[in-house]
DOMIBA-699379 format. One record per residue: residue in one letter; x, y, z of N, C-alpha, C, O, CB in turn. Coordinates in pm, whole numbers, padded with zeros to 5 digits, always signed. Glycine has a CB too. Example, Ala and Ser with C-alpha at 12.3 -4.5 7.8 and 13.67 -1.06 7.14 Angstrom:
BEGIN
A+01319-00569+00780+01230-00450+00780+01320-00330+00780+01424-00332+00846+01131-00447+00905;S+01285-00225+00708+01367-00106+00714+01290+00003+00787+01341+00114+00804+01408-00060+00572;
***
This chain:
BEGIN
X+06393+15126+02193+06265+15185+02225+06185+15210+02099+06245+15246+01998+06283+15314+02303;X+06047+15192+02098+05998+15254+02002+05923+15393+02026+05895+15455+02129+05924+15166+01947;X+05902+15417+01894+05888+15533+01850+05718+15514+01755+05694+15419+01680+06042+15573+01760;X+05615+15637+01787+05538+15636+01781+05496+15754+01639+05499+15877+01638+05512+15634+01907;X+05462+15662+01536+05417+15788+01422+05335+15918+01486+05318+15946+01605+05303+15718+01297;X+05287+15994+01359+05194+16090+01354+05019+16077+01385+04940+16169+01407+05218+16129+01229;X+04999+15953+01379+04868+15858+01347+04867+15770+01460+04776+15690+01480+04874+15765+01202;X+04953+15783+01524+04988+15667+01671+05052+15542+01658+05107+15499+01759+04857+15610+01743;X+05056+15489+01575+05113+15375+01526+05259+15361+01574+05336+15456+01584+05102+15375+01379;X+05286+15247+01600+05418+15229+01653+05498+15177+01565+05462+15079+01499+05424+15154+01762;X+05667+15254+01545+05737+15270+01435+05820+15152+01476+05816+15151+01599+05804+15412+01407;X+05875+15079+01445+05950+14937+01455+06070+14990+01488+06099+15105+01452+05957+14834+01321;X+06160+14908+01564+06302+14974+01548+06412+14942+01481+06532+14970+01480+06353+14983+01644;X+06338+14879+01427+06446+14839+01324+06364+14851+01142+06246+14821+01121+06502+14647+01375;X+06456+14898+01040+06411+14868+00910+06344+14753+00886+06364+14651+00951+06505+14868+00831;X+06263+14763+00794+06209+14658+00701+06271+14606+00616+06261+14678+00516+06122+14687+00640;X+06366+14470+00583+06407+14443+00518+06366+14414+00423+06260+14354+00404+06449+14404+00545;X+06483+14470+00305+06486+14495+00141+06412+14384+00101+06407+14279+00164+06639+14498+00061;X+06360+14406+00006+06274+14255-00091+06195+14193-00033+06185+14070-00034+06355+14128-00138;X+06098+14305+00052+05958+14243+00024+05873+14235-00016+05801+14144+00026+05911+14230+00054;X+05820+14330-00131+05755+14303-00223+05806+14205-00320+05740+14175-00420+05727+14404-00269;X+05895+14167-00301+05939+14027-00435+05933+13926-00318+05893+13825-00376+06142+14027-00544;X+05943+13902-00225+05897+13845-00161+05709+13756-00160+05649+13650-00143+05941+13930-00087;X+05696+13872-00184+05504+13901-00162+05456+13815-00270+05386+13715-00255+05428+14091-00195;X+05511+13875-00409+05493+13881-00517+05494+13730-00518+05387+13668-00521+05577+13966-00593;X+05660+13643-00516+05659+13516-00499+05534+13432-00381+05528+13310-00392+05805+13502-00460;X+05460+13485-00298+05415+13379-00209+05301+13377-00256+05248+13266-00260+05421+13392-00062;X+05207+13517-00319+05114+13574-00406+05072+13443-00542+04978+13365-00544+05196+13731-00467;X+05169+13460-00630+05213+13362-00734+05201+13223-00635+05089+13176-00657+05386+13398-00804;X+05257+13159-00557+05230+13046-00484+05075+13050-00460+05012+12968-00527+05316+13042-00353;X+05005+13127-00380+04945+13086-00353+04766+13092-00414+04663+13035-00377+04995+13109-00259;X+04795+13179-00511+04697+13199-00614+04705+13022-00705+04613+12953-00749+04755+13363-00723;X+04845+13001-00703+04829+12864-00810+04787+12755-00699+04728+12655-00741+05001+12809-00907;X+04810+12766-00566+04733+12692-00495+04613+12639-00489+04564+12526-00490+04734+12725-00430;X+04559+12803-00480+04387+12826-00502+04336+12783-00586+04226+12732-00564+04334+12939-00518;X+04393+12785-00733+04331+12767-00859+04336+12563-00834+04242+12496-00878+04444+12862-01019;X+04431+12510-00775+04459+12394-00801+04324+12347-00705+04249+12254-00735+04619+12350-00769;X+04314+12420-00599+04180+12347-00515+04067+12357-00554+03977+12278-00526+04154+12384-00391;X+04055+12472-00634+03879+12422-00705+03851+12317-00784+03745+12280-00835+03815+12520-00801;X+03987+12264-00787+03936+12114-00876+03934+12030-00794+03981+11923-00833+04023+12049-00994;X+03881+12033-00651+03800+11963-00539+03676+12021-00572+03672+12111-00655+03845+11988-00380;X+03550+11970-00504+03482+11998-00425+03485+12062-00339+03489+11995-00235+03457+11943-00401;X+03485+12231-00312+03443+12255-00203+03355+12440-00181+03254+12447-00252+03581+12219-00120;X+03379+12556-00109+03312+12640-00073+03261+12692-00247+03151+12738-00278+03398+12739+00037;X+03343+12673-00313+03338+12723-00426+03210+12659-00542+03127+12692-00627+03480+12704-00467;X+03249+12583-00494+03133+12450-00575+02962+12431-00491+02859+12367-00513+03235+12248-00546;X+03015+12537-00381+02895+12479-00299+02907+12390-00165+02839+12408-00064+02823+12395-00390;X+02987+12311-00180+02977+12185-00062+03042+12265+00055+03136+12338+00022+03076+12017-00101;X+03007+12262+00178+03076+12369+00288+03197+12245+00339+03297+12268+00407+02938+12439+00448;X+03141+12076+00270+03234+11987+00409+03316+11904+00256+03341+11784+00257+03098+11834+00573;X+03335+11961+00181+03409+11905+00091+03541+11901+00064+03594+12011+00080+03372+11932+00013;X+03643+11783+00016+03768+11798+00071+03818+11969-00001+03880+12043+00076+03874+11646+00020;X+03790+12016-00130+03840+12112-00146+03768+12253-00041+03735+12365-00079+03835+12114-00294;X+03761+12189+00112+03660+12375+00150+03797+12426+00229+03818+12547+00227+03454+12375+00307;X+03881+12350+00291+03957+12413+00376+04040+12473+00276+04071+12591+00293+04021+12332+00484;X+04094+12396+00144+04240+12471+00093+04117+12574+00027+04181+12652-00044+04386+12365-00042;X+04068+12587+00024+04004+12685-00084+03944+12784+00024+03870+12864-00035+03877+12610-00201;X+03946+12805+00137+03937+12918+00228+04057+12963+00266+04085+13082+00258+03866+12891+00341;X+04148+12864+00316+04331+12897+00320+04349+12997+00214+04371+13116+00238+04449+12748+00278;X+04337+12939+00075+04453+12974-00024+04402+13145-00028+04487+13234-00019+04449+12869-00204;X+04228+13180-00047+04125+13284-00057+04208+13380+00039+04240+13493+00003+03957+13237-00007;X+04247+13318+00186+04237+13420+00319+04390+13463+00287+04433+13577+00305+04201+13338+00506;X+04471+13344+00232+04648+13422+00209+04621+13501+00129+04662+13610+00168+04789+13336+00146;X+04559+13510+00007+04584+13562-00109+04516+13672-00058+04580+13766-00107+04546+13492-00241;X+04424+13721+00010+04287+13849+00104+04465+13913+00134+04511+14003+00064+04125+13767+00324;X+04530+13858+00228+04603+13898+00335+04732+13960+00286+04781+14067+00322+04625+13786+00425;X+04784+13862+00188+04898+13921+00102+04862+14061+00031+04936+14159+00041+04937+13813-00013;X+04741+14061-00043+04687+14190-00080+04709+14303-00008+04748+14414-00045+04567+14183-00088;X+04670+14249+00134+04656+14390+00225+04772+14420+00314+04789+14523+00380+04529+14384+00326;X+04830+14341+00307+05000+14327+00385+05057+14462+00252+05091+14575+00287+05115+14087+00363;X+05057+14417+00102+05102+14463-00015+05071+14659+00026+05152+14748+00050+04999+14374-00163;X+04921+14659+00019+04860+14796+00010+04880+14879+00165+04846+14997+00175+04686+14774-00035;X+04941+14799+00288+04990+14860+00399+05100+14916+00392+05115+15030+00435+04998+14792+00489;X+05198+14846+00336+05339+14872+00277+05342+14985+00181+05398+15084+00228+05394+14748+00205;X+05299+15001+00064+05213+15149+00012+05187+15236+00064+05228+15350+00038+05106+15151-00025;X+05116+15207+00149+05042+15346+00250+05173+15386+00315+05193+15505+00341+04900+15299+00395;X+05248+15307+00338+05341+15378+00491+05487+15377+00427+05594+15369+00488+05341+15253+00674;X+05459+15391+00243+05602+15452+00176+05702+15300+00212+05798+15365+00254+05675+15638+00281;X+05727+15222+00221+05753+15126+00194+05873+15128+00062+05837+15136-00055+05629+15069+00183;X+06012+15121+00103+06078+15148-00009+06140+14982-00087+06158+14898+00001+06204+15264+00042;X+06166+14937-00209+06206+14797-00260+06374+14818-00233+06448+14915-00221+06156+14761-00446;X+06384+14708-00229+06526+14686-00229+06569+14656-00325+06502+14718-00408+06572+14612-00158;X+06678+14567-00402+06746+14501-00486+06758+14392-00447+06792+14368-00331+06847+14543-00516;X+06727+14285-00550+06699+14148-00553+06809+14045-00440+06783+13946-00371+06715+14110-00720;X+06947+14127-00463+07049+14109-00375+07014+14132-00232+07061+14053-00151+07153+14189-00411;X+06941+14226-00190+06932+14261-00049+06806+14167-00038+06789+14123+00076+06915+14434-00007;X+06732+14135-00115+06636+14008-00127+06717+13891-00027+06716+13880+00096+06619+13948-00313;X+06808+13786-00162+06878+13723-00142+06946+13661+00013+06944+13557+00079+06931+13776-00215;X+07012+13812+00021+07070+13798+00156+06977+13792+00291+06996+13716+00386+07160+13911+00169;X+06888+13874+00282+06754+13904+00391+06713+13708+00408+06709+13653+00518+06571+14040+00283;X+06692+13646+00298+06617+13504+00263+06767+13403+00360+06754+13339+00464+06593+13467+00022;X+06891+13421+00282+06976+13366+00322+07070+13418+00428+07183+13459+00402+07021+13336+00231;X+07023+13415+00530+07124+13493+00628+07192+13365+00654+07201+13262+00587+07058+13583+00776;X+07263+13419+00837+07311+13268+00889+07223+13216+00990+07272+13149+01081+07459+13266+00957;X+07115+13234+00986+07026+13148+01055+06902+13062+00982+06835+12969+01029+06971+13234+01151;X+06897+13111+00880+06839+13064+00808+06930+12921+00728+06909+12799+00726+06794+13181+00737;X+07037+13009+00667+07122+12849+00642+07129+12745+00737+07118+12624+00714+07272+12863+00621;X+07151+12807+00855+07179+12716+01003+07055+12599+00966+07068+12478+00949+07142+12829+01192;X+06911+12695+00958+06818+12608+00997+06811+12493+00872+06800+12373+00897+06679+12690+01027;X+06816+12531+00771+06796+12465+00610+06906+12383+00652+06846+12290+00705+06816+12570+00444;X+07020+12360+00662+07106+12275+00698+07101+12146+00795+07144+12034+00768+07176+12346+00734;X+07032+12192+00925+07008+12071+00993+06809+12077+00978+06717+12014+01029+07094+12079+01181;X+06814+12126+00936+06655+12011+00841+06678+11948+00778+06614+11843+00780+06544+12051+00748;X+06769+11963+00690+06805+11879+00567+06841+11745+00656+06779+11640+00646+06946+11948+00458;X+06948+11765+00742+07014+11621+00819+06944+11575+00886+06916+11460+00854+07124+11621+00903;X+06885+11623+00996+06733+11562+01002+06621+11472+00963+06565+11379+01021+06689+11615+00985;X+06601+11549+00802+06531+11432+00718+06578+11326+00695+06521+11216+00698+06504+11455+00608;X+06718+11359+00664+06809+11182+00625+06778+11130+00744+06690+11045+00759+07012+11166+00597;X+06861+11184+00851+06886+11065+00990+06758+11012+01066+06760+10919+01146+06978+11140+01125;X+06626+11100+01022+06511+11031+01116+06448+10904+01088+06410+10839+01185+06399+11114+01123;X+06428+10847+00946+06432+10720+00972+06547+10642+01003+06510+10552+01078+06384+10674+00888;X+06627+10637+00988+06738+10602+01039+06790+10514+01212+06813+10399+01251+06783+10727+01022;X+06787+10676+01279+06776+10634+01384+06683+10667+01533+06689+10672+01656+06876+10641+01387;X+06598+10684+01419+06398+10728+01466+06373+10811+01566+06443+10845+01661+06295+10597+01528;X+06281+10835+01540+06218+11017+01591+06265+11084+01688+06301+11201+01696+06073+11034+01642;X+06260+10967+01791+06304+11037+01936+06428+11148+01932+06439+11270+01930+06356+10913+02044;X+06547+10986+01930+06631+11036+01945+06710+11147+01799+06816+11206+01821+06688+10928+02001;X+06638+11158+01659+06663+11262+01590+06610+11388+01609+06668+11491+01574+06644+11234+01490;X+06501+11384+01664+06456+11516+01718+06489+11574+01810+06498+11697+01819+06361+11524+01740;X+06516+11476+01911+06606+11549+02016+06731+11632+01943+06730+11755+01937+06671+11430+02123;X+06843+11547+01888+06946+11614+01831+06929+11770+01754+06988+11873+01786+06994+11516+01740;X+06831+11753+01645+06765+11806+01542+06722+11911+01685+06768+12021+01652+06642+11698+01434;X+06683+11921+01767+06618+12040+01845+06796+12117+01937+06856+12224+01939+06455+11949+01993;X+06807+12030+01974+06979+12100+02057+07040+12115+01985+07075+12232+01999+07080+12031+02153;X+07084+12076+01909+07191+12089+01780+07137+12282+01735+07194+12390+01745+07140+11924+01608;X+07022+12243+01695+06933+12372+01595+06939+12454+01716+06962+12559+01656+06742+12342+01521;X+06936+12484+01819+06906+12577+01918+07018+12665+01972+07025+12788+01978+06850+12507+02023;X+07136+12534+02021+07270+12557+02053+07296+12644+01910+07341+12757+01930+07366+12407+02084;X+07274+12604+01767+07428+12682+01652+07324+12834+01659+07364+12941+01613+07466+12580+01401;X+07181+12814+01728+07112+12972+01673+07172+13120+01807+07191+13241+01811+06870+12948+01682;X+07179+12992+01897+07253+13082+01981+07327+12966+02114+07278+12901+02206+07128+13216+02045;X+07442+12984+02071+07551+12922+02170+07551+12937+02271+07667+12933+02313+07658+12944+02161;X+07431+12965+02401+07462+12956+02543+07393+12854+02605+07306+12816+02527+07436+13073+02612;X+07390+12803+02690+07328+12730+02791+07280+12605+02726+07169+12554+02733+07217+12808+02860;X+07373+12569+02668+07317+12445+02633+07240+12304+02699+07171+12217+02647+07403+12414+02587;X+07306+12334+02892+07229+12251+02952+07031+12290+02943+06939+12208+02947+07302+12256+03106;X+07023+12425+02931+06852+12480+02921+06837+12436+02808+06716+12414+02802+06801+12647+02928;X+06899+12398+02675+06837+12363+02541+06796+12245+02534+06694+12209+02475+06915+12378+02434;X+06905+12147+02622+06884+12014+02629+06763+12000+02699+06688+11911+02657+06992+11942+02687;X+06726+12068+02799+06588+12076+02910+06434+12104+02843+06325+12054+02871+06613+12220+03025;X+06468+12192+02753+06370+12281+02644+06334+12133+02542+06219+12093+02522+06481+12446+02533;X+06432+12082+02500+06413+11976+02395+06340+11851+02424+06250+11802+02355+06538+11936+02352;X+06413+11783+02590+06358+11673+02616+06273+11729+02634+06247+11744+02515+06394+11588+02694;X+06143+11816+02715+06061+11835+02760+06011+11875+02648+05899+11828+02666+06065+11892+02860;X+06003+11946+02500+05892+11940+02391+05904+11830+02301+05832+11830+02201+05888+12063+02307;X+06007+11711+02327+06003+11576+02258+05922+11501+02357+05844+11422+02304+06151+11505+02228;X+05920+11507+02522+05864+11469+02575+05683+11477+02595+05618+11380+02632+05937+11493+02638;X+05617+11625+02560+05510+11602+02510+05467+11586+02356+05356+11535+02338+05456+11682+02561;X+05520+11612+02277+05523+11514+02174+05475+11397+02138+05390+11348+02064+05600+11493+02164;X+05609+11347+02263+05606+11187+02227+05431+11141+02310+05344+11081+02246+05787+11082+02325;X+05419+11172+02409+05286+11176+02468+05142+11181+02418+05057+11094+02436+05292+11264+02530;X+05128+11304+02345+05038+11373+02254+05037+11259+02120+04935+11195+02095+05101+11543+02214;X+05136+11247+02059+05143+11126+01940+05096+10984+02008+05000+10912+01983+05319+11105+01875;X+05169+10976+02074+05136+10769+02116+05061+10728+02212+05045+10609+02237+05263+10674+02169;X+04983+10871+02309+04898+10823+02369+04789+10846+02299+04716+10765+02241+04897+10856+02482;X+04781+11012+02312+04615+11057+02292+04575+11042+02118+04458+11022+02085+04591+11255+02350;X+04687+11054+02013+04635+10998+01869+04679+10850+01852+04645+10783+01754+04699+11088+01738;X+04751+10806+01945+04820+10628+01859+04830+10617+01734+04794+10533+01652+04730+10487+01873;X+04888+10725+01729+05003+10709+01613+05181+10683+01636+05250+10739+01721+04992+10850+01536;X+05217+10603+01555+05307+10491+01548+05411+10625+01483+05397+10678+01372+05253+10325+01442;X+05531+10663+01601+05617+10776+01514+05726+10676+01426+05759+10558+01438+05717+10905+01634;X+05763+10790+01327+05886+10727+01290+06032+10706+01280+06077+10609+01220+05877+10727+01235;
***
């Protein structure tokens, strides 16, 4: 159940896991060098509203707005750091390895033995190790979002998967 601050706000029920401000900090650093890399387009910055640099250079502006204020919310509401370790582990749990693991196999096997049938796998495989039940509903879940997919790609864009 949750639980409702002093201010009304609704208190999560669970902690905030450790290392997110080094978290922040790292996506902050990403995405500031992003920003800086897109003004060497053409775009909002330079003036041009339809220039290839307008979208990354409103993206990179609105993360870097957002990370700020994500940062100064966390402040306000006492927000305590963790240790780089409770970082670590928070980043690397076992679902996260799960997932980094069959992405990785994924990438190899999809040209290989092409989209369909790696994505299918790549979707039941990834679904079944995140949680082991019903694997006949994962298989159902999978064909049916490979199935519009495949639809959406080769009818309405004709584009050629791989």
């Amino acid at each position: 159940m949750s639980e409702h601050a002093k201010d009304g706000s609704i208190i999560a029920d669970h902690k905030r896991p450790k290392g997110e401000y080094k978290m922040m900090a790292l996506l902050f650093i990403i995405c500031v060098a992003l920003f800086v890399d897109s003004l060497n387009s053409e775009g909002l910055f330079q003036g041009v509203s339809a220039g290839p640099g307008s979208i990354p250079q409103l993206v990179g502006g609105s993360m870097i707005i957002m990370i700020i204020a994500l940062a100064m919310q966390f402040l306000k509401k006492g927000y305590k750091e963790g240790t780089f370790g409770d970082l670590l582990h928070h980043l690397f749990d076992r679902d996260v390895v799960i997932l980094l693991i069959t992405l990785t196999i994924y990438g190899f096997i999809v040209e290989t033995i092409h989209f369909v049938p790696a994505t299918f796998l790549f979707l039941v495989s990834t679904m079944y190790l995140l949680e082991p039940k019903k694997l006949w509903l994962k298989v159902l879940v999978s064909a049916g979002t490979l199935g519009v997919l495949y639809l959406i790609f080769t009818t309405l864009f004709q584009v050629v998967l791989p």
